[in-house]
C-alpha positions, 0 to 999 in steps of 0.5 A: 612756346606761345607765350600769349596764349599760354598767358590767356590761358592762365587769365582765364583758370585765374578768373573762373578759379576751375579748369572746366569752366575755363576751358569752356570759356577758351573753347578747348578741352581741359587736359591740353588747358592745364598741359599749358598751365603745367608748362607755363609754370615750367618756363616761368620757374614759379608755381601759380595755382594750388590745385586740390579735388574742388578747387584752384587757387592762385598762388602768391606768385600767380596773384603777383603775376596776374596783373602783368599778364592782364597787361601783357595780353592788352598790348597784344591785343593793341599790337594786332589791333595796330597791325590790322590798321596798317595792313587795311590802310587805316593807320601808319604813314601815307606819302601823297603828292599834287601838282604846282599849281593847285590852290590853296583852298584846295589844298585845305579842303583835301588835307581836311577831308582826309583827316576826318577821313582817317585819322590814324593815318599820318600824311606826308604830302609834297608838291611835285610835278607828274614827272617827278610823280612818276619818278617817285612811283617807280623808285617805290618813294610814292603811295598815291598822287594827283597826276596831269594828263597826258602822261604815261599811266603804265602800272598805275591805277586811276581815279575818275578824270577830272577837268579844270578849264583854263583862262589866260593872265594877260597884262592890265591893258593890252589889248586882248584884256579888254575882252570879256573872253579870248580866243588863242588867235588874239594872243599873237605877238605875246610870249607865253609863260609856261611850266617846265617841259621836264615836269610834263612833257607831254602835256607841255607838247600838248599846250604848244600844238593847241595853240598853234591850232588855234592860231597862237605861235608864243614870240618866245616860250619862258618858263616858271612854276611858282604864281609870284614868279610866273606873274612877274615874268607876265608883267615884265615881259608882255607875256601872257599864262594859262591858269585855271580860274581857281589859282588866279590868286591875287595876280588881279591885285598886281596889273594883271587881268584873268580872262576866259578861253572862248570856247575852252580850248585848254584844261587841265586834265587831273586824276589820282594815281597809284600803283597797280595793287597798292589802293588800300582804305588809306589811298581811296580815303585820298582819291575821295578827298581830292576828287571832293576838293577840287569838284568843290573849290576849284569848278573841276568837272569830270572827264571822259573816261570816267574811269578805266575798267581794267589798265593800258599800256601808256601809248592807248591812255593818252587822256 
């Protein structure tokens, strides 16, 4: 038995006191209205309405009744209301990831804008490489990420490409810091500080060949993620980093000088992934936010292709 509608059912016979108005209201005929009063009262083993020629009343069990069956119709309502939400992406648990090295602010601004954005929705965002993006997107542990290019986009669908030029930290002092930008070639006889290979090999691959170009071979390449770390190892070691102008932090603050690339030779290249027929409300809702926020707090721009109209094997989209 349909016990909801059987239960709407006997709310409206119970409000209109008539079987013809009720089943006007309903939008059915009458003869299957009371077959379904008839029955609910067989499956509830009480009689709930005293029926004569002109009228319907409610029995005493049938007005005790009534309230739990209002009650009962409101939280299938909400349920179905609930479920809607999910399937829409309007509610339930989203899990996100970023990259290492977005800043604070941005962090912020995207996090705030998707709150406002959807309120319903639980966010669970972590910090992760690409690489580890990509793990978590094929085992299924992730709904949508901010990935960096190049990597392989098999299976994942895109948001707009957006850039963010990098700069170099050097040490306060050296000789290239007196510069007001730097080109690669000027930093000779500097080590380079740099992220993990794992994290993003091909990007990593891609740094190195740039530079080489441009007439930089790092005396010896150290690795670190963190800004405090990387910084450290800057300092210690005579080393130089690449970072966007947005995740300097304080690393001015601590003998370190951020100069500008002459002629922006190294970005890094960002856009929103998820897979392929899994963008739901809740996942542009994020796309929106992180494209807002990093246009908005850390100088991005965006990047040919704007966006792919349809999807390609990894080798075709190294962006």
């Amino acid at each position: 038995m349909d016990l909801i509608r059987h239960l709407e059912c006997f709310v409206a016979v119970a409000e209109e006191s008539h079987f013809g108005r009720a089943a006007v209201r309903l939008r059915m005929a009458q003869p299957p209205l009371s077959q379904r009063i008839q029955r609910l009262e067989r499956e509830l083993e009480v009689r709930l309405f005293d029926r004569t020629s002109r009228q319907v009343a409610l029995t005493k069990a049938g007005t005790l009744l009534l309230p739990e069956a209002r009650a009962l119709l409101v939280r299938a309502a909400s349920l179905h209301a609930a479920a809607r939400r999910i399937r829409d992406g309007e509610s339930g648990l989203l899990r996100a990831a970023l990259p290492p090295d977005i800043a604070s602010t941005t962090v912020a601004a995207l996090v705030g804008a998707f709150r406002e954005s959807c309120a319903t929705v639980e966010l669970e965002l972590h910090e992760l490489s690409t690489g580890e993006q990509l793990a978590r997107f094929a085992a299924r542990e992730l709904d949508v990420g901010l990935v960096q290019h190049p990597c392989d986009v098999t299976g994942l669908e895109l948001g707009p490409v957006l850039r963010r030029d990098l700069g170099v930290l050097l040490p306060r002092g050296v000789r290239a810091s007196g510069q007001s930008e730097v080109a690669l070639a000027a930093l000779s006889g500097h080590e380079l500080v740099l992220f993990p290979r794992a994290g993003s090999p091909a990007l990593y691959d891609e740094v190195l060949r740039t530079c080489a170009r441009g007439g930089y071979t790092p005396t010896a390449v150290r690795h670190g993620r963190g800004d405090s770390f990387v910084h450290g190892l800057v300092l210690s070691a005579s080393a130089v980093a690449f970072t966007p102008r947005d995740t300097k932090g304080d690393a001015t603050d601590s003998g370190l000088v951020w100069r500008p690339l002459a002629g922006n030779p190294l970005a890094w290249r960002h856009s929103v992934a998820w897979p392929q027929g899994h963008g739901d409300a809740a996942v542009h809702a994020f796309a929106d936010a992180a494209a807002h926020a990093l246009q908005s707090t850390a100088d991005a721009r965006p990047d040919a292709p704007a966006r792919p109209t349809h999807l390609r094997p990894a080798a075709e989209y190294w962006l």
